[in-house]
C-alpha positions in Angstrom: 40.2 3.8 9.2 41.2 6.4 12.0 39.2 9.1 10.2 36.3 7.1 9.3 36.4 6.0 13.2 36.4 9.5 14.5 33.5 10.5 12.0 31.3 8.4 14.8 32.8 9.6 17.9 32.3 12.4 19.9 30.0 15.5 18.2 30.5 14.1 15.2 27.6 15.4 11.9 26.9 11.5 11.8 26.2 11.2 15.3 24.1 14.3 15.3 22.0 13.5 12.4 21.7 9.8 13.7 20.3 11.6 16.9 18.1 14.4 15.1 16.4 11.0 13.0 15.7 9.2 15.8 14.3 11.5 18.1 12.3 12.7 14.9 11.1 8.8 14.6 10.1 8.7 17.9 8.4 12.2 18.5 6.2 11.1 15.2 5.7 7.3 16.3 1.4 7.2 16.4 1.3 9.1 13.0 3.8 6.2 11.5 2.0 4.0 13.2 -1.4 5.2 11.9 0.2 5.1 8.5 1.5 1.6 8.4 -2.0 0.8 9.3 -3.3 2.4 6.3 -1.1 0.2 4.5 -2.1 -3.1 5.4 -5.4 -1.9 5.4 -5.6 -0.6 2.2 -3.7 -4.4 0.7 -5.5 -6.6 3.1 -8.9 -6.2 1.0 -6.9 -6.2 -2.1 -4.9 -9.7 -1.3 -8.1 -11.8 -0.2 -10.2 -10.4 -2.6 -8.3 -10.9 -5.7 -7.9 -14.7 -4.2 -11.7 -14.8 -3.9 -12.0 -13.8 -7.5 -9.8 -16.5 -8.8 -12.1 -19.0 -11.8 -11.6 -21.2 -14.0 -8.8 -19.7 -17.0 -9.8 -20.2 -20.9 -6.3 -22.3 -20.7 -8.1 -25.0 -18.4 -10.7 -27.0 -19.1 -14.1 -27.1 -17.5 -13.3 -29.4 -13.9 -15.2 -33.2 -14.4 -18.7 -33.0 -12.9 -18.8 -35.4 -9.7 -20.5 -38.9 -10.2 -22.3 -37.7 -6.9 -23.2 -34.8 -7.9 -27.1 -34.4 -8.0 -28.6 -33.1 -10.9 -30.4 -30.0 -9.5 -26.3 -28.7 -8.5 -25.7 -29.0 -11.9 -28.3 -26.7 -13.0 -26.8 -23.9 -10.5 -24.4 -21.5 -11.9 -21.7 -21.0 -9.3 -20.1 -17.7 -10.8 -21.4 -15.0 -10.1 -22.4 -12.6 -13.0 -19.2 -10.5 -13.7 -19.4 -6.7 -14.8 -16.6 -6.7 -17.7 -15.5 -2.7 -18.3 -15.4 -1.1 -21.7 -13.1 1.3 -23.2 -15.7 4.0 -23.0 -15.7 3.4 -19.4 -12.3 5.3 -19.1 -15.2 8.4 -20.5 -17.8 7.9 -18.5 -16.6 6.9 -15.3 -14.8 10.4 -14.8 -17.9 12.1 -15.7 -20.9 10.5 -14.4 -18.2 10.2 -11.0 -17.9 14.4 -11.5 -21.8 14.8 -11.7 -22.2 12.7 -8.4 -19.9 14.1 -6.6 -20.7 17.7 -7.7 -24.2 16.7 -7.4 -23.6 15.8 -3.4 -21.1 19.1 -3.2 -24.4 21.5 -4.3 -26.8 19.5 -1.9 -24.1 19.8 1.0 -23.9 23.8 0.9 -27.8 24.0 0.0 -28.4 21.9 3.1 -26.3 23.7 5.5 -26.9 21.3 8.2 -25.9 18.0 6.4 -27.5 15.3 9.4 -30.4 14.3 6.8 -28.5 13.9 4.0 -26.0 11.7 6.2 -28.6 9.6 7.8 -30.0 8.9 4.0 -26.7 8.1 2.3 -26.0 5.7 6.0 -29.2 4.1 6.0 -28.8 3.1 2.0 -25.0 2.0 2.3 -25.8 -0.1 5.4 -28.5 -1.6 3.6 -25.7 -3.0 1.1 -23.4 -3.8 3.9 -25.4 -6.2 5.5 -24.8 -8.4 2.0 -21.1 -7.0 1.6 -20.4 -7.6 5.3 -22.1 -11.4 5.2 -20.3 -12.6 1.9 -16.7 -11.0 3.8 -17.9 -13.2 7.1 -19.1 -16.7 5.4 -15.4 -16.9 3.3 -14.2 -16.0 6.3 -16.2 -18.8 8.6 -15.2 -21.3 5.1 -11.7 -20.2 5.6 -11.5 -20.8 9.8 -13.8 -24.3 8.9 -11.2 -25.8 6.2 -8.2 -25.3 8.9 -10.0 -26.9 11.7 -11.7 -29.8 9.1 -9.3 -30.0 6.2 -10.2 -32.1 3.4 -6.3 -33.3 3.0 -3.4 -32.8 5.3 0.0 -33.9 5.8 2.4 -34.8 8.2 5.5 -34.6 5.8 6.1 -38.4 5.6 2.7 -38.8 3.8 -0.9 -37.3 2.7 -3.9 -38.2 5.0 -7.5 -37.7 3.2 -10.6 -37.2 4.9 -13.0 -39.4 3.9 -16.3 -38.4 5.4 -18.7 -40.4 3.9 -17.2 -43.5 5.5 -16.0 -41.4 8.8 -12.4 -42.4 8.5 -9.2 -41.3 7.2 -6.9 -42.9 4.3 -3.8 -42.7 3.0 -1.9 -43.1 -0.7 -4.1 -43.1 -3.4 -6.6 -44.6 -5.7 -4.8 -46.5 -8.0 -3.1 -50.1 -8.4 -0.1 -49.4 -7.3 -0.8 -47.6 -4.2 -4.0 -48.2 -3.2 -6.0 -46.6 -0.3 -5.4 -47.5 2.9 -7.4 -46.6 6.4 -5.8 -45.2 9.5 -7.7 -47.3 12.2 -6.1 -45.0 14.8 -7.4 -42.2 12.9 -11.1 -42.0 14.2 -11.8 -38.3 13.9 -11.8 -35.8 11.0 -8.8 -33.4 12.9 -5.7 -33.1 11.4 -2.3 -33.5 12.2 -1.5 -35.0 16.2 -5.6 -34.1 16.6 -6.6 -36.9 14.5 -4.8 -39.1 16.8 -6.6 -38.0 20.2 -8.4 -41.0 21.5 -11.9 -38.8 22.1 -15.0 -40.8 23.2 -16.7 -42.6 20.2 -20.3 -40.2 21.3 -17.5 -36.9 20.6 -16.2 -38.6 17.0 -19.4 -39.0 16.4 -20.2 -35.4 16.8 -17.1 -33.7 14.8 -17.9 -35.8 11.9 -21.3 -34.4 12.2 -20.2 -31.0 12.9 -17.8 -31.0 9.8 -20.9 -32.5 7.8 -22.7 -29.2 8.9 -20.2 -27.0 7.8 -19.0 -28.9 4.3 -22.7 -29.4 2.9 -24.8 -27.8 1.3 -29.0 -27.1 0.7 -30.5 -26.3 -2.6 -33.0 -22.7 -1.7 -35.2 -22.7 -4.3 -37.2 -19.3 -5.1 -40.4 -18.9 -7.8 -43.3 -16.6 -8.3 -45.5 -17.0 -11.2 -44.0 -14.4 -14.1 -41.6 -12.8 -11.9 -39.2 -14.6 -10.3 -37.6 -18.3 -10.9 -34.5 -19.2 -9.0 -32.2 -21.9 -7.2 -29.5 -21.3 -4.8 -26.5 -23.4 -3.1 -26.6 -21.9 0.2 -24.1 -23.1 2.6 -23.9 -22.7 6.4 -21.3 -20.5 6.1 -23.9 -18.1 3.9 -26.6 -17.7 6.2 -24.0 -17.4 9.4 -22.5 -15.3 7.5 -25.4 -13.1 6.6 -26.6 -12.9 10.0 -22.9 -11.5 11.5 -23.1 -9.0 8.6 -26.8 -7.7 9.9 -25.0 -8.0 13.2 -22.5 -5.3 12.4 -24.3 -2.9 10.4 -26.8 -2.8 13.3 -23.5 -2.3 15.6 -22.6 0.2 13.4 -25.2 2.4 13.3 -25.9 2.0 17.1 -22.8 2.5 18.8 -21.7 5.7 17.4 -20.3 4.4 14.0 -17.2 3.0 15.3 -14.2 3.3 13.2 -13.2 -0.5 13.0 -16.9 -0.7 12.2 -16.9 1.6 9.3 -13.4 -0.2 8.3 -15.1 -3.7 8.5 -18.1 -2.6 5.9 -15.4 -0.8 4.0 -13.5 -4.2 3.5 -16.9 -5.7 2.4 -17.3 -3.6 -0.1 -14.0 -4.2 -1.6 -14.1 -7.5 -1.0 -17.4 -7.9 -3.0 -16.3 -5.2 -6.2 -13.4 -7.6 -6.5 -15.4 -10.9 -7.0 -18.2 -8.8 -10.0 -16.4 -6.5 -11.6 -13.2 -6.7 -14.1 -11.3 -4.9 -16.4 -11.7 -7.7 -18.8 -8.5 -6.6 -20.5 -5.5 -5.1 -19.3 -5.3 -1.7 -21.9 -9.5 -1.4 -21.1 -8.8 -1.0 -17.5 -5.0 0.9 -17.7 -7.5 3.4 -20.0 -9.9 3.3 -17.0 -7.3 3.8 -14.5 -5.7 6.6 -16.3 -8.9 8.6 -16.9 -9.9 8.5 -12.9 -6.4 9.4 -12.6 -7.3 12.8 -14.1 -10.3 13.4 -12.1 -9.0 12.7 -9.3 -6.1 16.0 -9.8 -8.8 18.2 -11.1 -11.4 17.6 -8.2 -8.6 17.5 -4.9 -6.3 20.0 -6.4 -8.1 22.5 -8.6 -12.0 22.2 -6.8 -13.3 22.5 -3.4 -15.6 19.4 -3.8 -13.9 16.2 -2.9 -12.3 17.1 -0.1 -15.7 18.8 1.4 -18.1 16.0 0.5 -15.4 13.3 2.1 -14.9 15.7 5.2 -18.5 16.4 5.5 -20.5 13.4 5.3 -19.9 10.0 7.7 -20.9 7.6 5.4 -18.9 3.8 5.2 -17.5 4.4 1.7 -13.6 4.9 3.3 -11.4 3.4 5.5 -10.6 5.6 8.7 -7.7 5.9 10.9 -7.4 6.9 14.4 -3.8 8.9 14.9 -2.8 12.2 15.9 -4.8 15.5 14.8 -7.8 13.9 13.0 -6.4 10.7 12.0 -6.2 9.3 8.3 -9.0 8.7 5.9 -8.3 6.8 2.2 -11.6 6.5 0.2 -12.4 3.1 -1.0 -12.1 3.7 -4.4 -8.5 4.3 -4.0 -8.8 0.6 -3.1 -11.0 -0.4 -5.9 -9.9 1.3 -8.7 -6.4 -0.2 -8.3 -7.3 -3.5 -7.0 -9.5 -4.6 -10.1 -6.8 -4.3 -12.2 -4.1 -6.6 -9.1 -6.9 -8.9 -9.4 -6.6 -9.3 -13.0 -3.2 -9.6 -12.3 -4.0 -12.7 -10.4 -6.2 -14.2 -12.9 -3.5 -13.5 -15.6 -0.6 -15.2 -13.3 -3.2 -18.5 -13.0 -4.2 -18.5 -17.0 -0.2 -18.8 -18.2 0.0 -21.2 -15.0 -2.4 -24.0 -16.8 -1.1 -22.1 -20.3 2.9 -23.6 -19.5 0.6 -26.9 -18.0 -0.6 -27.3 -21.9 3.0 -26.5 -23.0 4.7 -29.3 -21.0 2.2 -31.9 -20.9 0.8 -31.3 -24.8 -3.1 -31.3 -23.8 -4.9 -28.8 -22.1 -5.4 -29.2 -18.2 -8.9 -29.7 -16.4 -9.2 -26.8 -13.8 -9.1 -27.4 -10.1 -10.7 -25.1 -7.7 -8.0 -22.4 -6.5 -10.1 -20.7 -4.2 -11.2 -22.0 -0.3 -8.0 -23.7 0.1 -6.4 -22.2 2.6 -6.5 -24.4 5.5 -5.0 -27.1 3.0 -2.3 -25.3 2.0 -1.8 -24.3 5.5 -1.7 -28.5 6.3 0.3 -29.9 3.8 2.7 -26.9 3.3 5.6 -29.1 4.1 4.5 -31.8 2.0 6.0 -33.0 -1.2 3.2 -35.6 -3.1 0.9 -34.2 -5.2 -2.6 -33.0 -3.7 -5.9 -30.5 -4.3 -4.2 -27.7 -2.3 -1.5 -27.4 -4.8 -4.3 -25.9 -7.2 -3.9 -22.5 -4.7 -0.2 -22.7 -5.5 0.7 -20.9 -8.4 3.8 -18.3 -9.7 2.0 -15.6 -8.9 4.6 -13.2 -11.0 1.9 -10.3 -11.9 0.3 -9.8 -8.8 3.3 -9.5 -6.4 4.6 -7.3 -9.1 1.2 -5.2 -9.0 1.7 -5.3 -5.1 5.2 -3.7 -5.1 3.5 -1.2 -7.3 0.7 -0.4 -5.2 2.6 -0.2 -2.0 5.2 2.2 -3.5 2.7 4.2 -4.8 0.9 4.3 -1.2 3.9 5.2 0.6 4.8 8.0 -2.1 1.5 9.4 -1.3 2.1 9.5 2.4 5.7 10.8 1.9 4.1 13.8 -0.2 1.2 14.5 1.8 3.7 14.8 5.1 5.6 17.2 3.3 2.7 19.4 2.1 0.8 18.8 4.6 -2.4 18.6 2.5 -4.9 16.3 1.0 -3.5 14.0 -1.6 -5.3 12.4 -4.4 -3.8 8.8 -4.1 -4.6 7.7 -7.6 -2.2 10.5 -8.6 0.8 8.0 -7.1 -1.2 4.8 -7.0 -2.3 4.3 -10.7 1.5 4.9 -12.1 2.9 2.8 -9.9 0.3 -0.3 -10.4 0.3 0.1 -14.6 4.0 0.8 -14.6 4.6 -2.5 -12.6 2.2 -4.4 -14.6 3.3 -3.3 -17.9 6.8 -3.2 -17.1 7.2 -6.8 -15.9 5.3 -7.9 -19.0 7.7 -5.5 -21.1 11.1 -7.6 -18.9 9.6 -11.2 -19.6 8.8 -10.6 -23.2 4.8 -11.1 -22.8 3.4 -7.5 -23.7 2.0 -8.9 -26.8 0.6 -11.9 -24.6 -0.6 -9.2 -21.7 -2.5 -6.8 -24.3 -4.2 -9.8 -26.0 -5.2 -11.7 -22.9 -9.4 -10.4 -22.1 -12.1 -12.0 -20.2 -14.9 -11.6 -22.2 -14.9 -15.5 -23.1 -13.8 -15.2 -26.9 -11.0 -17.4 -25.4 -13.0 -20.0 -24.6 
């Protein structure tokens, strides 16, 4: 005890390299600063994406239509169109990805002066952002809207439901033995000790009506003879929504491209790939993954090209950093490429979720909307009945697994590229330590056979 005592007094080599760490910590504190912001950066696009891209699982059936439902609502299709990969993807994503960016690395040296080329590429990207941008800021207006005017919330005693076609609020539930009863004291559609606020009847009157704004819905419909025949639900949230994303893109390109700016379109982006595009199975997009993995060594490590077209042009297709020296930079397909495949992860956790449902209960469960939910769960977190936010809660097994695997992979990057001191391909580190997760936490529960047969191109169904 007396020796392992005087190992921490004095001048002891403990002591010393205690010392040498911290002041090393603290000397380097904006660039591990700047790098922690990468990280939640690069996973906060990731998380509430893959949540966005959460649908109905061939294990569930189809949810019951509404008996208020009008019929023109059931003619729109609310999924959007999803872009399934193929395993000859894993060919020629690497290659027609080699001919752009070699394409852009000949144009960039023929140029000499690369301003057009920039402006060009801008203009064109911003053009997508404004859509990117708008769909990031109406989920996000959806999100802030079912917090403040939640459809169900709790209190931890009981379940309070918002009932706005009547303006009041109830509690227990529609059935015999617990039938529905109204809070009289409850004159406003707030939750928790909000709802019990004894505003003026003229200012009930206007929440009710501001929560009808935000909750409904108008049917756009779109036709021109031979070439176009549509109809859209567009919700408040879309066209607010649209217009903050025009907002920032005109921001963008009009206050010096700001880098929370560029970050901002960069998330759209993300946050957009994740909700059209998907592996459809697990071994078509590890293939993919593993075949980008290659071209990413070739072009940072053995070719001039990617780190001189990323350098060179100022375009919103990365995520920037201020720090120390010229700050950080990861490209967004290091988010993309890897996220895809969390996201499946997601959608995988949520199909054996209503999978086990069919198990225990012997009949296959209707689905019930995961997605929007979060001011619900956020409500009745501490409740213990039954209610629509629980369809958000889910053993999500997969996708923290995928999450561990993506963060370790991040931070091995950063560990490397400290050392070396030069560019890093992150899909070197990140795409082993995503499939290795994935595929390794099927391989500990038993479920390979169940993870290589699961696919999304609706032969489940």
């Amino acid at each position: 005890m007396d020796t392992l005592s005087n190992f921490f007094q004095g001048d002891s080599p403990a002591l010393q390299y205690i010392g040498s760490c911290s002041a090393s910590l603290w000397d380097n504190r904006d660039m591990y600063q700047m790098q922690l912001h990468l990280l939640l950066a690069s996973l906060f696009p990731i998380y509430i994406g893959a949540h966005a891209a959460l649908r109905r699982p061939p294990s569930a059936l189809a949810p019951k239509k509404q008996l208020s439902t009008d019929d023109e609502d059931d003619e729109i299709d609310l999924e959007p169109a999803i872009e399934g990969l193929r395993p000859s993807d894993a060919i020629m994503f690497p290659v027609l990805a080699s001919i752009t960016l070699g394409g852009l690395y000949l144009l960039i040296k023929w140029l000499k002066d690369p301003s057009l080329l920039n402006k060009i590429m801008t203009w064109y990207f911003s053009t997508l952002g404004v859509f990117g941008v708008g769909k990031l800021a109406g989920d996000s207006l959806h999100v802030i809207s079912t917090i403040i005017f939640p459809s169900v919330w709790s209190d931890s005693k009981q379940l309070y439901h918002v009932k706005p076609d009547f303006q009041i609020q109830v509690t227990g539930e529609s059935s015999r033995s617990q039938p529905l009863r109204t809070i009289t004291e409850k004159k406003n559609p707030l939750p928790s000790f909000f709802s019990s606020i004894p505003f003026a009847e003229s200012m009930n009157t206007k929440l009710w009506s501001t929560r009808a704004l935000l909750k409904n819905h108008w049917i756009f419909r779109g036709y021109i003879h031979g070439l176009l025949n549509t109809k859209l639900r567009i919700t408040f949230h879309d066209v607010a929504g649209l217009a903050l994303g025009l907002a920032a893109i005109i921001a963008y390109n009009t206050s010096g491209k700001a880098w929370w700016l560029t970050n901002l379109m960069g998330f759209g982006f993300c946050y957009g790939a994740f909700q059209i595009m998907s592996p459809t199975t697990f071994w078509t997009g590890s293939l993919v993954l593993m075949g980008l993995f290659i071209y990413d060594i070739v072009m940072v490590f053995y070719t001039p090209m990617m780190v001189t077209v990323a350098t060179t042009l100022d375009v919103p297709i990365k995520l920037v950093f201020p720090g120390p020296k010229r700050g950080g930079m990861l490209g967004l397909g290091d988010v993309v490429l890897p996220g895809i495949m969390m996201a499946l992860a997601l959608r995988f956790d949520l199909y054996l979720h209503y999978a086990r449902k069919h198990l225990r209960q012997g009949e296959t469960a209707r689905y019930v909307e995961a997605t929007g939910l979060w001011g619900e769960r956020f409500w009745t977190s501490g409740s213990k009945e039954e209610n629509v936010a629980d369809a958000a809660r889910f053993p999500k097994t997969y996708f923290k697994a995928s999450v561990v695997g993506y963060v370790v992979g991040m931070l091995t990057t950063l560990v490397v590229l400290n050392y070396f001191n030069h560019a890093q391909p992150a899909l070197l580190y990140l795409v082993p330590g995503v499939l290795i997760s994935l595929w390794g936490t099927a391989w500990v529960r038993g479920e390979m056979q169940l993870m290589w047969g699961y696919t999304e191109d609706g032969s489940f169904e």
